[in-house]
N, C-alpha and C positions, 0 to 999 in steps of 0.2 A: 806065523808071527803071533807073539802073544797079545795080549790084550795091551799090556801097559804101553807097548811099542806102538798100539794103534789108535791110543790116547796121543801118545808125542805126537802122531803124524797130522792127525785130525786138527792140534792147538796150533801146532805151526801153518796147516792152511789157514784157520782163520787171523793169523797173525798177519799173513800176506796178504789175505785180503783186507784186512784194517787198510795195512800200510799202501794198496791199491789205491782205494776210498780217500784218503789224507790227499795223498798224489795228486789224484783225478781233479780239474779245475770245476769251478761250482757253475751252476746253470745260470741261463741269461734271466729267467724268470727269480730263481730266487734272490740272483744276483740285487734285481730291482726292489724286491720287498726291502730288504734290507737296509737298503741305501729311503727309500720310501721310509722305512720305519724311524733311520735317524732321523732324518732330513722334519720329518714332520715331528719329531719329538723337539729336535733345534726350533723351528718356529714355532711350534704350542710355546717351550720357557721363553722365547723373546714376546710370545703376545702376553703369557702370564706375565712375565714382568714390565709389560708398559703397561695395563691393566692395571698391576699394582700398583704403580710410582702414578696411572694418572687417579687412581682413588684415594691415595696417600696426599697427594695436590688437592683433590676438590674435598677430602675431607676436613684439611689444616686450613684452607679459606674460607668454608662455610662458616656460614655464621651460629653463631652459638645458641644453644636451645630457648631461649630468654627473648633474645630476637627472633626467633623465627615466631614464635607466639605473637609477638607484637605487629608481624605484619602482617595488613590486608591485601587483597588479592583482589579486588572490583572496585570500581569507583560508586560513591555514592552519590545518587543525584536527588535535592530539596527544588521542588516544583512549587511555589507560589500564582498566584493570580495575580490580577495588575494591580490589585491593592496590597498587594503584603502578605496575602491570606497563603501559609501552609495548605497546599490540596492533597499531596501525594512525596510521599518518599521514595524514591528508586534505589536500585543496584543491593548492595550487601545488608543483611540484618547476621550479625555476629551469635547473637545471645548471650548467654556466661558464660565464660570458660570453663569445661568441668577437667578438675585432674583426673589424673586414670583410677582412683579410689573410690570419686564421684561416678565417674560412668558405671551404668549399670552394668553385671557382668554379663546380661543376655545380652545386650545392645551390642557387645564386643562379640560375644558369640555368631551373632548373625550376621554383624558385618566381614565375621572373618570364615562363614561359612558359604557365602554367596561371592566373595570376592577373591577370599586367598585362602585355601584350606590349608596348606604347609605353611601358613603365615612365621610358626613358631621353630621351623627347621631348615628355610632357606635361607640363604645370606643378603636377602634383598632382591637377587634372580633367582627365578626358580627353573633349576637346568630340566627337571623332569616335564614339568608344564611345558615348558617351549618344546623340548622334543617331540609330545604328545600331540601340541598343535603344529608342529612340521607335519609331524606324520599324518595327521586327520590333513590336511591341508593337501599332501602328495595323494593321497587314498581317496579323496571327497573330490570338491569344486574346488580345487586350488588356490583357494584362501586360507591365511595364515587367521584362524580364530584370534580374540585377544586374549594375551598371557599376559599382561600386568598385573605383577604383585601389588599389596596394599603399601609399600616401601616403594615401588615406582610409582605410584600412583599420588602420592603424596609430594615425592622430588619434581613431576611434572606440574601437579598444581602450584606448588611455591617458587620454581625454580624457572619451568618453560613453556612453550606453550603447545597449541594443540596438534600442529599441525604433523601430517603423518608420514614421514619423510627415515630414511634409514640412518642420516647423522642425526636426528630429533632421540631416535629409539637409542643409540649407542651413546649419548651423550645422558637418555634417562637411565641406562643401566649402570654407568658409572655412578650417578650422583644416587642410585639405590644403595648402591652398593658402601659410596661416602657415609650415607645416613645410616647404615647399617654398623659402620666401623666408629662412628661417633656418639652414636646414641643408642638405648637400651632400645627393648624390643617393645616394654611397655608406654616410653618419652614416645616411639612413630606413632604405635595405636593410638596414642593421647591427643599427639599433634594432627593426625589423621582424622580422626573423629569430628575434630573443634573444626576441622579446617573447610571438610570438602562439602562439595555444593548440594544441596538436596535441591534445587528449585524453587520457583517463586520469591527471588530472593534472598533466601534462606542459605547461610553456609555455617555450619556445623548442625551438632545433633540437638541442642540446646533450641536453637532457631528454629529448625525442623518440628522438633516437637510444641513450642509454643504457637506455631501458624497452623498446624495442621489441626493438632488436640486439644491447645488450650493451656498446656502444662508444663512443665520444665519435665527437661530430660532425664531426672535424677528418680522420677515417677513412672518409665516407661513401660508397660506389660509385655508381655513377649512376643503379643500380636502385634500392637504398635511397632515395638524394634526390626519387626522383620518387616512390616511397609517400608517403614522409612531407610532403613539397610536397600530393599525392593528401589528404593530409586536412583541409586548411584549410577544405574549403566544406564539411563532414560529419565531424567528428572521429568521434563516434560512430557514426556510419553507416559509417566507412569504416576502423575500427581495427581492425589486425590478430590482435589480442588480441582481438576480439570475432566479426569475418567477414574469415577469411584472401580467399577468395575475392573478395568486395567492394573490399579492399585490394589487390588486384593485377589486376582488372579498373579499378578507378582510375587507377593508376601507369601501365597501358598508354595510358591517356589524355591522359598527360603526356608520355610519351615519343614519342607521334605528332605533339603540339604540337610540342616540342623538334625532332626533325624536319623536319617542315615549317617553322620560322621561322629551320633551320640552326643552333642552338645545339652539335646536335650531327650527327655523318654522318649521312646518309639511308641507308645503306645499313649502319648500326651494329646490331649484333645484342646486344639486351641483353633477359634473361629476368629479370622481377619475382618469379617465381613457383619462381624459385630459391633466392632471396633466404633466409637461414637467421634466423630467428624467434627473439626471446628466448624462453625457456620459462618458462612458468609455470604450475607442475605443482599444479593442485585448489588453488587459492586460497584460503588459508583463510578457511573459514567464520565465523570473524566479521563478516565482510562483512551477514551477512543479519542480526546485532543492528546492524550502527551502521547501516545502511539504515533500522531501526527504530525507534530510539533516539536519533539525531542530527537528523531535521527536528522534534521536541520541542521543540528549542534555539530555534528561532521564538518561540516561545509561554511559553520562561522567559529569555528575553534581551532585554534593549533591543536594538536594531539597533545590531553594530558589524563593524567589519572588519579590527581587528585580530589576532593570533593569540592560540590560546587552548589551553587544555588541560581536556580533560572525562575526567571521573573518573564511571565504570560502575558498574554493580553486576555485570557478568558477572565468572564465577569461571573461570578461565584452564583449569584443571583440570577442570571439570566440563562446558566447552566444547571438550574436547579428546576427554571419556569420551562426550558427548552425538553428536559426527561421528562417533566411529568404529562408535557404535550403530547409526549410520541408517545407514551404509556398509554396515555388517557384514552387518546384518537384513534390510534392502531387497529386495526381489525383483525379480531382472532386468529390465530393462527400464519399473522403476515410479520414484516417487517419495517420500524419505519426508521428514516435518518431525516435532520435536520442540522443545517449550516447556517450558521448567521454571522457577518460582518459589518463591522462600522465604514462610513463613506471611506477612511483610508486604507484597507483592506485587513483591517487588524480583527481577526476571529476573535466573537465575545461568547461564542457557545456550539459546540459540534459534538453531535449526538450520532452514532455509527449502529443503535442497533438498541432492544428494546431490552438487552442482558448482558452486560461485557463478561459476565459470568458463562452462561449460555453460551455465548460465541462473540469472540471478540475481533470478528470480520471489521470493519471498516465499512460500512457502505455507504457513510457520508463522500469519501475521499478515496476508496477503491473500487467501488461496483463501476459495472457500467451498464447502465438500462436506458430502454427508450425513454425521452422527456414528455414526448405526445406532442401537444399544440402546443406547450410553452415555446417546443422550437422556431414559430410562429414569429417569435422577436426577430430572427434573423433578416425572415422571410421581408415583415414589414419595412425593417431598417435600410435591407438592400432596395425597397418599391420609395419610400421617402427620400434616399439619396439618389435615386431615379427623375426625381420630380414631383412625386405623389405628393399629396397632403389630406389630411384627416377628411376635408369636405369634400375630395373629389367621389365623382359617383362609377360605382362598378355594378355590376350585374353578376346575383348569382343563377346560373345556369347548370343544368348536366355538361360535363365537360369529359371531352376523353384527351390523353394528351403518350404517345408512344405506347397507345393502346392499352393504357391504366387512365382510370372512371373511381375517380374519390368522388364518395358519398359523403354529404352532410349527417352528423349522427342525427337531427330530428327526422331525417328521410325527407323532406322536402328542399324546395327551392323559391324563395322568395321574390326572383327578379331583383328590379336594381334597389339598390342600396347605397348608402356612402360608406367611405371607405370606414371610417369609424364604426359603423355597426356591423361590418363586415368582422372585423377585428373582435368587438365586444364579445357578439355570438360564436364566434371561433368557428367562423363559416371556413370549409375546407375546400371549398370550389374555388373562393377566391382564389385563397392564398395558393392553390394550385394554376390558375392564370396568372398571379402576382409573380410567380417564380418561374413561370413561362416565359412570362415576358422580360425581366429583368435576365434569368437564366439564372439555370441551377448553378452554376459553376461560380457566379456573383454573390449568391446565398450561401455557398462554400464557404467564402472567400472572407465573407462578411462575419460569419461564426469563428472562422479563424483571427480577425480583427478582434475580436472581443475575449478569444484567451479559451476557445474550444481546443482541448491537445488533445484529442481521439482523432481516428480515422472517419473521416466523411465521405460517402458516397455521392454522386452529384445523379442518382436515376430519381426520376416524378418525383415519387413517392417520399423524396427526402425533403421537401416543404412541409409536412405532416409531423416531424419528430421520428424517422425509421432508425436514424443514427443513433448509437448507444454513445451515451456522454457519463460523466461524472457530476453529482451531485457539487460539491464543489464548483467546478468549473462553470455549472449554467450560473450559479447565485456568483459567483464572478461578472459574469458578462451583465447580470440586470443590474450588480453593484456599480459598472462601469455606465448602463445607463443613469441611473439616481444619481450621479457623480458628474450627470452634465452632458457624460457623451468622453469622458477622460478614461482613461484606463487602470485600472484596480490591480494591485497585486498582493493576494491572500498573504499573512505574515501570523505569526504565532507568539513569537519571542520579543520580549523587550528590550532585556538586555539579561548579561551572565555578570557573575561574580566568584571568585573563589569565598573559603566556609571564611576567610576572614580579611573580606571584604576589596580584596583587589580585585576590578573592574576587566574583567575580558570581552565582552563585547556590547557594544549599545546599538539598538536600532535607529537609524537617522531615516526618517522622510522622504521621498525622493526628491531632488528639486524642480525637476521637470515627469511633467508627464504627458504621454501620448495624446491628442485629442484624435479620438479613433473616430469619431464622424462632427460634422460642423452643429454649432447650436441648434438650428434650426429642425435638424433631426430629431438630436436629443431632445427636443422639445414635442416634435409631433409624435415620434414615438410613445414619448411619458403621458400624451393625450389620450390615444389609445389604450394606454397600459389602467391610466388612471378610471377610463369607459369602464374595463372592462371590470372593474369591480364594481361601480354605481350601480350599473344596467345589465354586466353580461353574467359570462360564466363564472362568474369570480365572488359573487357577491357573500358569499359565506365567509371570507375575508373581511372583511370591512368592521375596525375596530372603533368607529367614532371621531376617526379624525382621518385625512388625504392619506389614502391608499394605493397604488400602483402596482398591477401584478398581472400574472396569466397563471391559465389553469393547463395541466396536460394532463391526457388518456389516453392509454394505449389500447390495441383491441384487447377483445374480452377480458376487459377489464384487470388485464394486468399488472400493469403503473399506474402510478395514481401521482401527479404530480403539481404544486404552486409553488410560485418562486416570487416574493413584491420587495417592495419596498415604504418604509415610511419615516419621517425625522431623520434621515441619514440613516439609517439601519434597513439592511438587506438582510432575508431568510429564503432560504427555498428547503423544501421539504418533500422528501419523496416515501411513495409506501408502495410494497408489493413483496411477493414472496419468494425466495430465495431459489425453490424450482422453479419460478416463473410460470408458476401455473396462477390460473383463475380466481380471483378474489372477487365477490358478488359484493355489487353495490360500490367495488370503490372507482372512483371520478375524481380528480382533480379540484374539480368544485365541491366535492364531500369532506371526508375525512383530512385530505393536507389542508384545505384550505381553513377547516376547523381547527387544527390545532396551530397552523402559522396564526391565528387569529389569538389563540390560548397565550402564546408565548408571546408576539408583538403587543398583546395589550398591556405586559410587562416591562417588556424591554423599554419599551417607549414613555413610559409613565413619568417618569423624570426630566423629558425632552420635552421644549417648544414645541407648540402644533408650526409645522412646517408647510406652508401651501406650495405649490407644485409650482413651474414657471411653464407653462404650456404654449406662451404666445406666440406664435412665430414669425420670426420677424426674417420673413421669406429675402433671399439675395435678390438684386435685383433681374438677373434676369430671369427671375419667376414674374416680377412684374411690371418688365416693360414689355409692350405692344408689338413693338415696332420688331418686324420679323427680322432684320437683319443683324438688328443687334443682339436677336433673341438667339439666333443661331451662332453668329459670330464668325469668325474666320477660320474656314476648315483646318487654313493652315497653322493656328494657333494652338491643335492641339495635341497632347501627347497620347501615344498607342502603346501596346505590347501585346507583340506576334506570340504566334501560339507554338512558340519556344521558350516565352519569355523574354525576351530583346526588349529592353525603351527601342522605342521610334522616334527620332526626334522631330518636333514643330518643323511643318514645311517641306517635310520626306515623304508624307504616306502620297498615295497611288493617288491623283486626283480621277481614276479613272472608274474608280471601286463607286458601287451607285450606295449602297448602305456599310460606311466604315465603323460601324457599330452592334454589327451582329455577333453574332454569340459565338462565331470563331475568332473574335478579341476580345480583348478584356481591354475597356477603355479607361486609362489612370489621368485626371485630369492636375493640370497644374493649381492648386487653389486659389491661385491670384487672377485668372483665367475665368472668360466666362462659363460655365455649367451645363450641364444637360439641359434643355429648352423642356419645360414644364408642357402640362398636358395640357391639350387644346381643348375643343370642341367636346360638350356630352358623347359619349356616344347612344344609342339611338334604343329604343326601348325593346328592341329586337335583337339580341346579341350578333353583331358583325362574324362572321365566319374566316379563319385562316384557310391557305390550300392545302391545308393537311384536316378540315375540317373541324377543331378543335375552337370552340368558343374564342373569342378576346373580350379580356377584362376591361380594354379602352377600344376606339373605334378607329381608322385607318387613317382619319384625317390625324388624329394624333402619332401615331408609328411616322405619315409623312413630314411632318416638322418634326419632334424628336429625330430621326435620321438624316435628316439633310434630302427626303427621295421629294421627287415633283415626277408627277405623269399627269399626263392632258386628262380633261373630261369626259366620259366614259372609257378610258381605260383601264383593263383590270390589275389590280393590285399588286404587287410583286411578290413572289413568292418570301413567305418567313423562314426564315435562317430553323434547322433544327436546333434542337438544345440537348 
């Protein structure tokens, strides 16, 4: 066969085979790509086209470039004091608008090197970034990094808010993408710039650069531009006003972008850390009331967001006399706060720290430390609505009581005493027998009366001040005492107004308020209170006119605490240091009581001398005789079990021999006779319980107080534990 013939032969097999190939049905694999490939090309053009028609929607109802300039995005809040006085402006500082001609063109460089480097080639999403943090995201810790363009980022600040949800994200990619289809590339940078937050206030670049530097933005170096670029992702984290350090380890950030994408020379020598800082020298302490004072506004405001003006009760004056105390007084290296309110609970000066600059903790109104012997108020209130009174006499003794032995700080022991110089001297044996006998759980109880909102413990040791409280809340409860024995509640705000002049909220008065223990109390307590500045530990207080206070110390000298009152003005004042380590020489009677003295001799200058009402004009059955009526009718009174249950008059056990030990808590009706007042001295030899623990009175007094009788020479009955 020739050749040509084994050409034909050759063409026609693979003719056959073609037409095999055609024939043959296609596989199930490829089958599915296929159907795969339409199928997903049909739903990519149905998302491309709702994608379009919903950006084609949000771009035809946005508002036009003109309005969006004109609107703000924070509310601003004018704080005055109670006289009128402007102290502090809150929320948004604008500055000038600059157009995009104005902005300097580094400022644009750095913000669009650290934020969106494709700024100029995406369409508002940038498809490569998102993929890039998919993939880091599948690759890494399975977190999706942030891909916001400075075109999203700008739709979310004017547009929505922050919250981080997947219709938030597809709702900001649209309206990127609107602002992209409506406005130039230069109108977003513009509107972007002016618009977003730098911190402290401060929103745009204009803002920014006058609170940080001093200057308008139109002046900005290209260190400068890249801090303040440096703060977009961390205002607060990264404000130089707050960590210079942090802000210029930022801006080096930028400037190595910058750099690297050629914005600027690679071989450009620029120092952040040169960079000359607005100053702002000990900011004033107002900071730490409207810190205070101002989230209140929640809770007496409908939600709005317009601007507004809040009117104080801080006195300008007396928060000027209140910093320079805690300055003055402080002890190296500590910290101090001071709270001061008028008799109706209206704060005239609250000092949180010796730098709102430094740190703008709160330790007026957020710490919690021990008080020391201030706590001592409780202690006495709950022995005085017992029965006690200032002239009754106690004994101080070594005492041990659930195998805890408080020492007196001078180290000795006096023997007897009356209850007033027990008090004065801030003798701690007593008031550890005082809280023995009445019960810790009553000294709880009694703190809680008076407006203590911490956790109390009821072991020994909590007669002494072991409980950590809040500065605030102790100058509460002595407010409540100087107020008669009525109940105080701390208030900040006067009233609100919008910027022109409609009335949103007034403060009114209360009309009633609590009498948290009977006059007579409040009276003997204010006797003591008043002692212990004449005669005791307090006296480094005493400004020249009727004083009322206590001192507290904690061990080694860690707290330092007074808290008085005088002319209707309450202060309590605490110092110690923020590790709670050791501060040499501070006492309660030193440094607080020197500067509550700094500041009261102030405050009060303008006030009547106020004398004290101390007399006590004891109920009667403190003084009548006659045992029957002194005790009264068992069945007359009311109980609660140690679930809490009332008991009602005429119920309890007639068979119980003491229905008043410290496994109840006895709530008396007020119209009802009272606890039967203390009998007999006791004996110059302190009386011993069966747990061997001293008593503060003597047995003949425990048996009328309780209702017990036992024949003569019989022994005692055992004391209820506490």
């Amino acid at each position: 066969m020739d050749k040509r013939g084994s050409r034909r032969k050759g063409a026609a097999r693979k003719e056959r085979a073609a037409r095999a190939a055609a024939d043959k049905p296609p596989s199930r694999i490829g089958l599915w790509m296929r159907r795969m490939f339409i199928w997903g090309g049909a739903i990519a053009l149905l998302v491309a086209l709702f994608v379009g028609l919903a950006v084609a929607f949000a771009a035809r109802s946005m508002p036009g470039y003109y309005q969006l300039k004109a609107t703000q995005t924070a509310q601003t809040i004018v704080v005055r004091a109670r006289d009128g006085t402007e102290i502090v402006e809150l929320g948004p500082s604008f500055g000038k608008w600059l157009t995009s001609d104005e902005i300097p063109q580094v400022m644009k460089d750095a913000m669009i090197s650290v934020e969106d480097r494709r700024y100029y080639s995406h369409f508002g999403v940038d498809p490569y970034g998102l993929v890039r943090a998919v993939y880091t995201a599948a690759t890494g810790d399975g977190r999706v990094s942030a891909t916001s363009t400075i075109t999203q980022q700008l739709a979310r600040n004017v547009f929505l808010n922050n919250n981080r949800s997947l219709d938030r994200k597809l709702r900001e990619a649209v309206l990127a993408m609107a602002l992209e289809a409506k406005f130039s590339k230069e109108q977003i940078l513009e509107l972007y710039l002016n618009k977003v937050y730098f911190g402290g206030g401060a929103y745009g670049i204009d803002s920014a650069s006058r609170k940080f530097f001093s200057h308008p933005a139109t002046e900005l170096s290209t260190a400068e531009a890249a801090i303040i670029a440096g703060l977009v992702k961390a205002p607060s984290r990264y404000s130089p006003t707050a960590d210079v350090d942090a802000a210029v380890s930022r801006a080096s950030v930028v400037l190595r972008l910058m750099k690297e994408q050629g914005r600027i020379p690679a071989n450009a020598t620029v120092d952040p850390s040169a960079v000359k800082l607005k100053e702002e020298a000990g900011q004033n302490s107002v900071r730490y009331f409207t810190d205070w004072a101002l989230p209140q506004l929640d809770l007496l405001l409908p939600e709005t967001f317009e601007p507004i003006e809040v009117w104080t009760t801080l006195d300008v004056g007396m928060q000027r006399a209140a910093t320079a105390s805690i300055k003055s007084n402080t002890p190296e290296a500590a910290q101090g706060a001071l709270v001061s309110m008028d008799r109706d609970g209206a704060v005239l000066a609250l000092v949180g720290g010796t730098d709102y600059i430094e740190t703008n903790y709160n330790r007026a109104t957020d710490a919690l430390r021990q008080p020391g012997s201030s706590w001592k108020l409780f202690v006495y209130l709950a022995a005085l609505e017992a029965g006690y009174t200032p002239d009754d006499r106690v004994v101080d003794t070594p005492v041990t009581i659930e195998g805890w032995s408080p020492r007196n700080s001078s180290g000795r022991n006096v023997g007897e005493i009356d209850l007033r110089t027990a008090f004065a001297y801030s003798i701690n044996t007593v008031a550890a027998q005082l809280g023995n006998e009445v019960g810790f759980g009553t000294v709880a109880s009694m703190a809680r009366r008076f407006g203590i909102t911490t956790e109390i413990n009821t072991y020994p040791a909590m007669v002494l001040g072991s409980n950590e409280v809040r500065l605030i809340d102790m100058t509460r409860a002595f407010a409540a005492v100087s107020a008669g024995g009525t109940s105080v509640e701390p208030y900040g705000i006067l009233k609100v107004e919008t910027a022109e002049g409609e009335l949103l909220y007034q403060h009114e008065n209360r009309a009633r308020t609590a009498q948290l223990v009977p006059d007579y109390v409040a009276a003997g307590i204010t006797d003591l209170l008043q002692t212990a500045i004449a005669t005791g530990t307090g006296r480094a207080a005493d400004i020249g006119r009727p004083v009322a206070g206590k001192t507290g110390t904690t061990s080694s000298n860690k707290d330092g605490y007074f808290v008085g009152f005088s002319s209707g003005i309450t202060t309590g004042v605490w110092m110690g240091r923020d590790d709670n380590a050791r501060v040499g020489g501070l006492q309660g009677g030193t440094a607080p009581a020197r500067a509550f003295a700094a500041y009261m001799r102030y405050a009060v200058k303008d006030r009547p001398v106020q004398e004290f009402d101390t007399d006590l004009q004891l109920p009667e059955w403190q003084l009548e005789p006659d045992d029957e009526y002194m005790l009264g009718d068992p069945e007359d009174y009311y109980f609660i079990d140690e679930q809490g249950n009332l008991i009602e008059p005429g119920t309890v056990d007639g068979s119980r021999d003491d229905p008043f030990g410290d496994e109840f808590d006895r709530t008396l009706d007020r119209d009802r006779p009272r606890t039967p007042p203390p009998g007999p001295r006791p004996p110059q030899q302190p009386p011993r319980g069966s747990d061997g623990a001293p008593q503060a009175i003597g047995d003949d007094f425990l048996d009328e107080a309780t209702g017990s009788s036992r024949d003569p020479g019989q022994s005692p009955p055992p004391r209820p534990a506490n």
